[in-house]
N, C-alpha and C positions, 0 to 999 in steps of 0.2 A: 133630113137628107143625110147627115152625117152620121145618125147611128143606123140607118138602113145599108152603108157605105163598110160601117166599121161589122155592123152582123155577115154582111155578103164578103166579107174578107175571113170572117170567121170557118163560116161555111166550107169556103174556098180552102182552109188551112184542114179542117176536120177530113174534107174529100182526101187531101192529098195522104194525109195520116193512114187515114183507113184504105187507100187504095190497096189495091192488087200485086200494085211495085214492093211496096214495102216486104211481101210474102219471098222476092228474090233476094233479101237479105238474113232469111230465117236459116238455123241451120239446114242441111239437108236431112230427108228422110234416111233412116238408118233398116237394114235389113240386117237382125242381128244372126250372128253363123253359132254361136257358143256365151253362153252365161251358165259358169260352173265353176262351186268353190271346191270340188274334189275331183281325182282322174276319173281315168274310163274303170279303174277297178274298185273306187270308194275311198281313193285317198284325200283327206286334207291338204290340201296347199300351202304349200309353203316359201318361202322366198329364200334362198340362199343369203350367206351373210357376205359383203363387203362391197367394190362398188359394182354397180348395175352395169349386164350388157347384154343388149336385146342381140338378137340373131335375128335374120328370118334367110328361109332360104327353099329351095323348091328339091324336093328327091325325087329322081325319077329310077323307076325299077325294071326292067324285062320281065316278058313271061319267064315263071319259072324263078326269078331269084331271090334270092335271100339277104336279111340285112347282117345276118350273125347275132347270135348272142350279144345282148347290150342288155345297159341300163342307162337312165339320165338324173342327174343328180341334181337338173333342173326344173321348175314346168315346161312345158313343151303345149301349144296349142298345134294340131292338126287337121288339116282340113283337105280332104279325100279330091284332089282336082277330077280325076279322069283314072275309071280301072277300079280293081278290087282289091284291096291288101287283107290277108290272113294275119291275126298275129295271135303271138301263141306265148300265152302270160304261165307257161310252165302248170302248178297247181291250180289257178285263178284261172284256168282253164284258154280255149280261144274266140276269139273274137273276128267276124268279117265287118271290112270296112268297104262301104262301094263309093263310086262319086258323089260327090254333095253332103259323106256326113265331114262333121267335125267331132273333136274330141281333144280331152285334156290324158294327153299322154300319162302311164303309172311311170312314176320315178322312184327311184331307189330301187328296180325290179326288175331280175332279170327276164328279157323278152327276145322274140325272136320273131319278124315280118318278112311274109313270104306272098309275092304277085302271085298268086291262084288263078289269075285271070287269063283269058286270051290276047290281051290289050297292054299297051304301056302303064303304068301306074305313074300317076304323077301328083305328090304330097309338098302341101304348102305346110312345113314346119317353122313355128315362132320359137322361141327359145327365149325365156324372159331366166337370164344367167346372173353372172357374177364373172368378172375378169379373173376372180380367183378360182374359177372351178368349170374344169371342162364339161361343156352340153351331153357331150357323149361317153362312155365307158366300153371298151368293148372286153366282154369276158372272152377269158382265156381256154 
């Protein structure tokens, strides 16, 4: 009686292990947007040197405007909320971005983003920085 006793508690322990519950402590499912060691033009990635400072932030554009000449001396992850953005990498030519891509922004490089679209544009930019050095550049 006592090891039919001590197995039927076993049992009881292995059910609880293996149930279904256990699965709401797992991490969650991940739906990756970007896994990329170089920009949108072939660059290697780099980290800036001194201490870390992420950014994030949301850009939103009108039809019709433009970001200005810039560069970023940071990575930059980008990810196309809503709309089209043109961007126009100078010799490295241009590139259309619509909702739902992402991209590892070129840095060190002069560019220029222009809403092409009939809609808002609206860009979820990461900025993995350095408190020493501004995310953005604007050329002269």
């Amino acid at each position: 009686m006592k090891i039919s006793r001590i197995a039927g508690g076993l049992i009881f322990c292995l059910t609880l292990v293996s149930s279904p519950a256990q699965a709401n402590h797992s991490y969650p499912p991940l739906s990756v947007l970007l896994s990329s060691s170089v920009s949108t033009i072939g660059q290697n990635i780099s980290y800036p040197v001194g201490p870390a400072k992420i950014t994030a932030a949301i850009v939103t554009m009108q039809p019709g405007q433009k970001t200005g000449w810039h560069k970023h001396e940071v990575p930059l992850f980008a990810y196309i909320m809503e709309g089209q953005l043109s961007v126009d990498y100078g010799s490295v030519g241009v590139k259309i971005y619509h909702a739902g891509d992402s991209f590892i922004e070129a840095f060190s490089t002069e560019h220029n983003g222009e809403n092409t679209g009939r809609e808002i544009v609206r860009i979820m930019a990461v900025f993995a920085g350095s408190q020493n050095i501004p995310n953005t550049i604007m050329e002269k």
